[in-house]
Backbone as a printed PyTorch tensor [residue, N CA C, xyz], in Angstrom:
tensor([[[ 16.1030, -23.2800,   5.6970],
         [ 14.8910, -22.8320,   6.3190],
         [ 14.8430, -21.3000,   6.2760]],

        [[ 13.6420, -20.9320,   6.1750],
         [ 13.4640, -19.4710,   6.0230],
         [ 12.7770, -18.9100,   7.2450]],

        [[ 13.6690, -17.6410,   7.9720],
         [ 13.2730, -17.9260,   9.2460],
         [ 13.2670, -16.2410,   9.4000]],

        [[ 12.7140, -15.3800,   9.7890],
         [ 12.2610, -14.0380,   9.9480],
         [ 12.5450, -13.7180,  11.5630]],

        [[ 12.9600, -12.0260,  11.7140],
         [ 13.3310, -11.9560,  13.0190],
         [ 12.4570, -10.8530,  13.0450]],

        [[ 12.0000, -10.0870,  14.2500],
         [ 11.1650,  -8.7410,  14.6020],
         [ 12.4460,  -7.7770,  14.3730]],

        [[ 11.5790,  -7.2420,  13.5980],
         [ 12.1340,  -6.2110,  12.6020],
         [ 13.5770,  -4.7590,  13.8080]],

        [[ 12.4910,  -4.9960,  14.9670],
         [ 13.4350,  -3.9760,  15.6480],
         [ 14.5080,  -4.8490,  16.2250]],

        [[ 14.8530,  -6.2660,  15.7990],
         [ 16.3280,  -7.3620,  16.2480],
         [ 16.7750,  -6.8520,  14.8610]],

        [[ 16.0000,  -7.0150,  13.8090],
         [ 16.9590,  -7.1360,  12.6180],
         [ 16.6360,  -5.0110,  11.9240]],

        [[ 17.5470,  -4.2210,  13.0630],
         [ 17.8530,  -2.8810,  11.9230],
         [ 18.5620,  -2.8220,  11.1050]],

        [[ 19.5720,  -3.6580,  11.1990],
         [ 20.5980,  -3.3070,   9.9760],
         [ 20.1770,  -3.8710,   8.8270]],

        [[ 19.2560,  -4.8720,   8.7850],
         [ 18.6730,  -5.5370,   7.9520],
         [ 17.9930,  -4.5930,   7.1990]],

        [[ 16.8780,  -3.7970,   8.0090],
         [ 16.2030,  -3.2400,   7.5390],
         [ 16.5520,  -1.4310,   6.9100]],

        [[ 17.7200,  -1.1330,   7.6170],
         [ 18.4160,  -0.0180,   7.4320],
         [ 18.6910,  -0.3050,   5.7970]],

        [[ 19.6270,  -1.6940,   5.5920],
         [ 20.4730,  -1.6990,   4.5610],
         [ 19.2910,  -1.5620,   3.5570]],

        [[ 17.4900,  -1.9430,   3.5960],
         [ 16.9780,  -2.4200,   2.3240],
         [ 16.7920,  -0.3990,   2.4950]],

        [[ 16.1350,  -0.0520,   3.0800],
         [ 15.7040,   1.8060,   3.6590],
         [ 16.6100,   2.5220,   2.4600]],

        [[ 18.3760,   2.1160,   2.8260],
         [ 19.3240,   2.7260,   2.1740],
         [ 19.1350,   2.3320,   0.5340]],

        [[ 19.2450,   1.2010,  -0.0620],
         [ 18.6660,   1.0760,  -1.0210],
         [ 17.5290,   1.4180,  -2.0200]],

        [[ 15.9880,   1.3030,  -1.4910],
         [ 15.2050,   2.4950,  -1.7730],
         [ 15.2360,   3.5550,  -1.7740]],

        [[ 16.2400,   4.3600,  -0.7190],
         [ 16.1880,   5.7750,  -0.9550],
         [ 17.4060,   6.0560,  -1.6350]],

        [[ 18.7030,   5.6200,  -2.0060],
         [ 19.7230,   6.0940,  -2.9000],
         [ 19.2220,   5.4600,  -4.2280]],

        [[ 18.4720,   4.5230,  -4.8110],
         [ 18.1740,   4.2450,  -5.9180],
         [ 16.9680,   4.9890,  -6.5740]],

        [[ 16.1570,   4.8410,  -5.7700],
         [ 14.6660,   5.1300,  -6.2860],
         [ 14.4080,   6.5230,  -5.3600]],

        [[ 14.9230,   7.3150,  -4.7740],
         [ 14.3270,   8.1350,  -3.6540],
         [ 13.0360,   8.1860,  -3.3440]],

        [[ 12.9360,   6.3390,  -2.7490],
         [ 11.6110,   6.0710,  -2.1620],
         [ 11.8590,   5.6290,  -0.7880]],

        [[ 10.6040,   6.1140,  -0.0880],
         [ 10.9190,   5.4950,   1.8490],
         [  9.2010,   5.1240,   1.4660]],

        [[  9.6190,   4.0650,   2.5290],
         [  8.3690,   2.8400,   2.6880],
         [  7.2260,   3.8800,   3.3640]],

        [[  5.8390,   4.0390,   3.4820],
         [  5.5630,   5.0210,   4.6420],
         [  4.9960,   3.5730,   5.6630]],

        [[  5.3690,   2.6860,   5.2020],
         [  4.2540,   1.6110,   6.4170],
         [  5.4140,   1.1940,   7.3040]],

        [[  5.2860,   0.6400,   8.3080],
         [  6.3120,   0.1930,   9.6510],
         [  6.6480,  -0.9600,   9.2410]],

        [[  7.6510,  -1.4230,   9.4520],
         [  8.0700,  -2.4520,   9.2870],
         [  8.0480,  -3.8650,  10.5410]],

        [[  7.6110,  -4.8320,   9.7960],
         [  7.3180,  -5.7490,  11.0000],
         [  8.5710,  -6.8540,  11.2620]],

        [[  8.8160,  -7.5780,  10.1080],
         [ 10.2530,  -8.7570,  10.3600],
         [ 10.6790,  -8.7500,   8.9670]],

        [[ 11.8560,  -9.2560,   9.2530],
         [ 13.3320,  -9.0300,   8.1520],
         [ 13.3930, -10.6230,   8.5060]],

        [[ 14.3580, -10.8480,   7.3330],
         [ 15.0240, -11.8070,   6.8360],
         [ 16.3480, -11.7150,   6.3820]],

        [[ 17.5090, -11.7910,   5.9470],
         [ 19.0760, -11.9310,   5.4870],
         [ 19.5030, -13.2240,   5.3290]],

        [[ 19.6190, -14.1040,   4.4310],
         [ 20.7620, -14.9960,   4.1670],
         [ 21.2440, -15.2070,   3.0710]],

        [[ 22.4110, -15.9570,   3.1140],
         [ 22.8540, -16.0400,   1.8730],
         [ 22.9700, -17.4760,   1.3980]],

        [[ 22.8960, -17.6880,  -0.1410],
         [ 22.5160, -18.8280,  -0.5150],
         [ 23.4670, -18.9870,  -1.8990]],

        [[ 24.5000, -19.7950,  -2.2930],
         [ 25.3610, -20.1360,  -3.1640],
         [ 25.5050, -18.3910,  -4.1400]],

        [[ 26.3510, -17.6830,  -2.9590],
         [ 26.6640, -16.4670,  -3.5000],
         [ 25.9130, -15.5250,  -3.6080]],

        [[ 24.4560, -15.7540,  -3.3880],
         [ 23.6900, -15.0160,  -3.6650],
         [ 23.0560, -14.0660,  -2.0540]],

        [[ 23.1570, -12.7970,  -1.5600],
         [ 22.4670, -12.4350,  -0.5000],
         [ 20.5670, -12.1900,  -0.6020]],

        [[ 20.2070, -12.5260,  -0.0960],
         [ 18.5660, -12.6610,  -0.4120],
         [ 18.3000, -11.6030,   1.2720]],

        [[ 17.7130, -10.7210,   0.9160],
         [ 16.9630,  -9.5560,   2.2830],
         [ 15.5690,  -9.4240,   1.9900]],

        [[ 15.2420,  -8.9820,   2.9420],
         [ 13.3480,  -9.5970,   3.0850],
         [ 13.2110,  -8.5880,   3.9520]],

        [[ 12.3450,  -7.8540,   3.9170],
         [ 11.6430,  -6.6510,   5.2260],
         [ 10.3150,  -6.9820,   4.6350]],

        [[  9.2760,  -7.5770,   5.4580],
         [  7.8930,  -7.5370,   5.6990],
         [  7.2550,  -6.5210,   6.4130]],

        [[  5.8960,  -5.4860,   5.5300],
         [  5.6090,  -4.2450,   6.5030],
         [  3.9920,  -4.9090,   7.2400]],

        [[  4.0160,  -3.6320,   7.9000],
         [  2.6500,  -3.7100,   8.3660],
         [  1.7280,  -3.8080,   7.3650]],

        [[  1.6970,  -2.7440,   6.1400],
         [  0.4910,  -3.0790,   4.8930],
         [  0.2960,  -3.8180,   4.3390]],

        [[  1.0320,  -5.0640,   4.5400],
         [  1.3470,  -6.5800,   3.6000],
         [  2.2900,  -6.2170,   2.8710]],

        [[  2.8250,  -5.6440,   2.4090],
         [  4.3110,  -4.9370,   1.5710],
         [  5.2500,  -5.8420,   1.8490]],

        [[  5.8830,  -6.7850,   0.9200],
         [  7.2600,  -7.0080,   1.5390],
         [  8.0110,  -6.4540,  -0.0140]],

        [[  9.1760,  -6.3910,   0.5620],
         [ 10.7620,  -5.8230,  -0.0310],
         [ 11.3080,  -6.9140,  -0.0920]],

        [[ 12.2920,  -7.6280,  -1.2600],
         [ 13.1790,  -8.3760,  -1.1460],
         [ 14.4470,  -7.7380,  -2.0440]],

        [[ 15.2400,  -7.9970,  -1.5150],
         [ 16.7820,  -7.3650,  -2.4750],
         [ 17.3900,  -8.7240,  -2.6540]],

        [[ 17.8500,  -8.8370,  -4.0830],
         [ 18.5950, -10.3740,  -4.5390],
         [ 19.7980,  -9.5470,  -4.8690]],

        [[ 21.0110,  -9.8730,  -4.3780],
         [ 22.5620,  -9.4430,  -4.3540],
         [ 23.6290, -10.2400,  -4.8930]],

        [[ 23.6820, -10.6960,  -6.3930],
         [ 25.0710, -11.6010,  -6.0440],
         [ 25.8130, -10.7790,  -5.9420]],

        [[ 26.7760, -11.5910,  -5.3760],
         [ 28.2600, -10.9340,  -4.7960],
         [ 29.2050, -11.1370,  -6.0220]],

        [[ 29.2230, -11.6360,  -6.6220],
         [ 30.5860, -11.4240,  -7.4510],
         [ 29.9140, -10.7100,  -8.5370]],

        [[ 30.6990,  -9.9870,  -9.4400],
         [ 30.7620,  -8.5040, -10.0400],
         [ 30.4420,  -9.5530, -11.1900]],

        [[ 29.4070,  -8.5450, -11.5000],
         [ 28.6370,  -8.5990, -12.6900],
         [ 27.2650,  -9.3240, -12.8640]],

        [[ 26.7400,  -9.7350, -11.8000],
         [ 25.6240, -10.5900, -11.1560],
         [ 24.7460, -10.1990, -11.0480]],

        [[ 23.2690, -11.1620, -10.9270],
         [ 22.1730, -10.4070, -11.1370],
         [ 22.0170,  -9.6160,  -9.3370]],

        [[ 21.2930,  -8.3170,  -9.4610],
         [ 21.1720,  -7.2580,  -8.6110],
         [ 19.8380,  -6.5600,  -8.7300]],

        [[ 18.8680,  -6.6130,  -7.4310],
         [ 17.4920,  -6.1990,  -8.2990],
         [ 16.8510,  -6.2540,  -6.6110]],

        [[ 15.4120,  -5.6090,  -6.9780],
         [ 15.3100,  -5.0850,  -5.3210],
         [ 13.6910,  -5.2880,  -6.1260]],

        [[ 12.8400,  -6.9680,  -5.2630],
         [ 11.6250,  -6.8210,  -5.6560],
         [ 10.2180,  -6.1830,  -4.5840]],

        [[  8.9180,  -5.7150,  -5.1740],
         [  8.3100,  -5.5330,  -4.0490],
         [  6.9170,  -6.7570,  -4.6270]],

        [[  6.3650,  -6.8480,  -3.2610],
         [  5.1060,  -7.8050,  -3.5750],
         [  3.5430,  -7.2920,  -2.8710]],

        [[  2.7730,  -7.4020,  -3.2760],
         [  1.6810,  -7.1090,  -2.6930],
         [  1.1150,  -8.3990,  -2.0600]],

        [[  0.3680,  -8.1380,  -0.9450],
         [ -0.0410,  -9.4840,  -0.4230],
         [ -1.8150,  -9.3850,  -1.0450]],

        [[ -2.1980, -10.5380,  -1.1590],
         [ -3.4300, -10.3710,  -1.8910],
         [ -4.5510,  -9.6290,  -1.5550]],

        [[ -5.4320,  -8.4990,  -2.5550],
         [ -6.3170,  -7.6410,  -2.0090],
         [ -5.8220,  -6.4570,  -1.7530]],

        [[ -4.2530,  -6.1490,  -1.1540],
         [ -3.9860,  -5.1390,  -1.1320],
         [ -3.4550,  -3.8990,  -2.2270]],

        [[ -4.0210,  -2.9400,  -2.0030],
         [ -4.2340,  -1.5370,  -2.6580],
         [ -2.2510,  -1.1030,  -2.8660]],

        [[ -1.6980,  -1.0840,  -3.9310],
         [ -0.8860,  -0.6330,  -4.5610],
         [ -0.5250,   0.9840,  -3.2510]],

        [[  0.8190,   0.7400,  -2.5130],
         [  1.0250,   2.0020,  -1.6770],
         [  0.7450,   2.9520,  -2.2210]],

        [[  0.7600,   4.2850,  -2.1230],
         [  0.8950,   5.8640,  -2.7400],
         [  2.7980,   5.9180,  -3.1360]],

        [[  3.6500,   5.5870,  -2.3910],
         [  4.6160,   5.2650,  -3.0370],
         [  5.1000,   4.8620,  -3.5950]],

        [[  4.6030,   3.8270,  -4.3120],
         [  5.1520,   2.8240,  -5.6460],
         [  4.2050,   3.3570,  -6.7880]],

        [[  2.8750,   3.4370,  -5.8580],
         [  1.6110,   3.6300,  -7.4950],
         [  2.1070,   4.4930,  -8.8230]],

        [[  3.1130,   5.4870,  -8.7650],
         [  3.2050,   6.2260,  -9.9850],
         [  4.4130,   5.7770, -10.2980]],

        [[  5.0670,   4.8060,  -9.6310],
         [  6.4800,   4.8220, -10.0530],
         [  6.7530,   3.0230, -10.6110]],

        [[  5.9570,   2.3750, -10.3180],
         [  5.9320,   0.9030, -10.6120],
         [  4.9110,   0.8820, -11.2670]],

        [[  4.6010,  -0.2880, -12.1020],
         [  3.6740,  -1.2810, -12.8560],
         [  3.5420,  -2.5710, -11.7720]],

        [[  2.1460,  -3.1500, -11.1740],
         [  2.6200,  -4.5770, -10.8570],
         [  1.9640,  -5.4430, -11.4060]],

        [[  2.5320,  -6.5530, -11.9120],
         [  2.0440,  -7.5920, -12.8110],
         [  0.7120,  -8.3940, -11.7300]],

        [[ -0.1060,  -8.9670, -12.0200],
         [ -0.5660, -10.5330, -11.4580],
         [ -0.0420, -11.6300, -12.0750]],

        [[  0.5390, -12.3710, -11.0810],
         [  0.9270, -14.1120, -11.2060],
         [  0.2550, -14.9290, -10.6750]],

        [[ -0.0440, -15.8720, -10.9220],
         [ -0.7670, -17.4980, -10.4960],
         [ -0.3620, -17.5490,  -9.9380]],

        [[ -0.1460, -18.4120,  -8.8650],
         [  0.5480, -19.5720,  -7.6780],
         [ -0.2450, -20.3890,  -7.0380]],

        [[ -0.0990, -21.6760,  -7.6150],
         [ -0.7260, -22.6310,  -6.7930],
         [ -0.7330, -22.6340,  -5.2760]],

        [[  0.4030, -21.7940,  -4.5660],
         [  0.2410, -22.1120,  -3.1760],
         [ -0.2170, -20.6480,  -2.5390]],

        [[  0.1180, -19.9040,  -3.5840],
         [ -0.1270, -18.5130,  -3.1260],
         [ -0.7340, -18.0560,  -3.4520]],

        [[ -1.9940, -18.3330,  -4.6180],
         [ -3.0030, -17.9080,  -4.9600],
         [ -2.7400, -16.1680,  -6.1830]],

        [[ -2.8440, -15.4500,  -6.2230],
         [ -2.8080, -14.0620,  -7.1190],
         [ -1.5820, -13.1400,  -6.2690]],

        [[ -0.1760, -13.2840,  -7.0190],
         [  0.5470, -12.7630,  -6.4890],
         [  0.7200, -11.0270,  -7.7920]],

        [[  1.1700, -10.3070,  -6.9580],
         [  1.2600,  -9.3340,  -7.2250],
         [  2.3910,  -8.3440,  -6.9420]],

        [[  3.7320,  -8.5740,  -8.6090],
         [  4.6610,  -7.7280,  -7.5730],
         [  5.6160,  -6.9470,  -9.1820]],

        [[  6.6350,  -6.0280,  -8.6160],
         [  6.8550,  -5.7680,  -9.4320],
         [  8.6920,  -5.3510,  -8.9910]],

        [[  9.1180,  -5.1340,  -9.7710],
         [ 11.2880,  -5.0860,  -9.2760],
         [ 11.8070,  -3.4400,  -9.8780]],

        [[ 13.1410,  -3.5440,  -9.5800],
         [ 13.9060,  -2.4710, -10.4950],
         [ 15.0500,  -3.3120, -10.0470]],

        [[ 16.7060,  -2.7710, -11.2870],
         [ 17.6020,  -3.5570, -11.1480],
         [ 18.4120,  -2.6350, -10.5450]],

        [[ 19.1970,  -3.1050,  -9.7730],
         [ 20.3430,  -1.2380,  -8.9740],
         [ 21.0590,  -1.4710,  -9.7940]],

        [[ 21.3810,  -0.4610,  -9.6640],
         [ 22.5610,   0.4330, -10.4070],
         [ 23.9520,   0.5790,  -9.9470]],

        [[ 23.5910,   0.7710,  -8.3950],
         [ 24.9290,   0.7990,  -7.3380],
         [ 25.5330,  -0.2670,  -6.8510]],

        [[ 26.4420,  -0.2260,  -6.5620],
         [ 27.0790,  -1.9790,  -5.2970],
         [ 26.5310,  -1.1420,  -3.4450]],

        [[ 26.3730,  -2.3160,  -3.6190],
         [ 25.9570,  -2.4910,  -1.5100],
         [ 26.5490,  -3.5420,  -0.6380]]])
């Protein structure tokens, strides 16, 4: 089950994705953050920070060395591309039958976390 906490229960959650955007990309979110997510799933850590602008962040982590590592963002539908990603990302449109016109785009890290 996928289950989200208010963002000011989950800081470290949201610290760890903060630290990531800004040592990889020297990007900070400018929207507030509303609820986080963290679990892990057959090796894999999956993090989730949902903002106030519809913005969510997800970071996919495997843990054992040499694994896929990649930090995606999504637009929620209708919404306007931040001022912080716009010059630095491309975001695709995808179909989804349940989700209707998704809109998102990744980078892969570079660093361990």
């Amino acid at each position: 089950m996928f289950t989200t906490e208010p963002a000011s229960d989950a800081a470290d959650t949201v610290a760890y994705v903060h630290r990531i955007l800004k040592e990889e990309r020297d990007l900070v979110i400018g929207s507030r953050p509303l609820e986080a997510a963290s679990f892990e799933v057959d090796g894999v850590r999956w993090t989730y920070v949902f903002y106030e602008s519809g913005l969510s962040v997800n970071v996919l982590y495997t843990l054992a060395e040499g694994g896929k590592r990649a930090v995606g963002f999504k637009l929620s539908d209708g919404m306007d591309v931040p001022d912080e990603l716009a010059d630095r990302f491309k975001f695709a449109r995808q179909r989804s039958k349940l989700a209707g016109t998704i809109r998102g785009s990744f980078f892969v890290l570079k660093h361990e976390y």
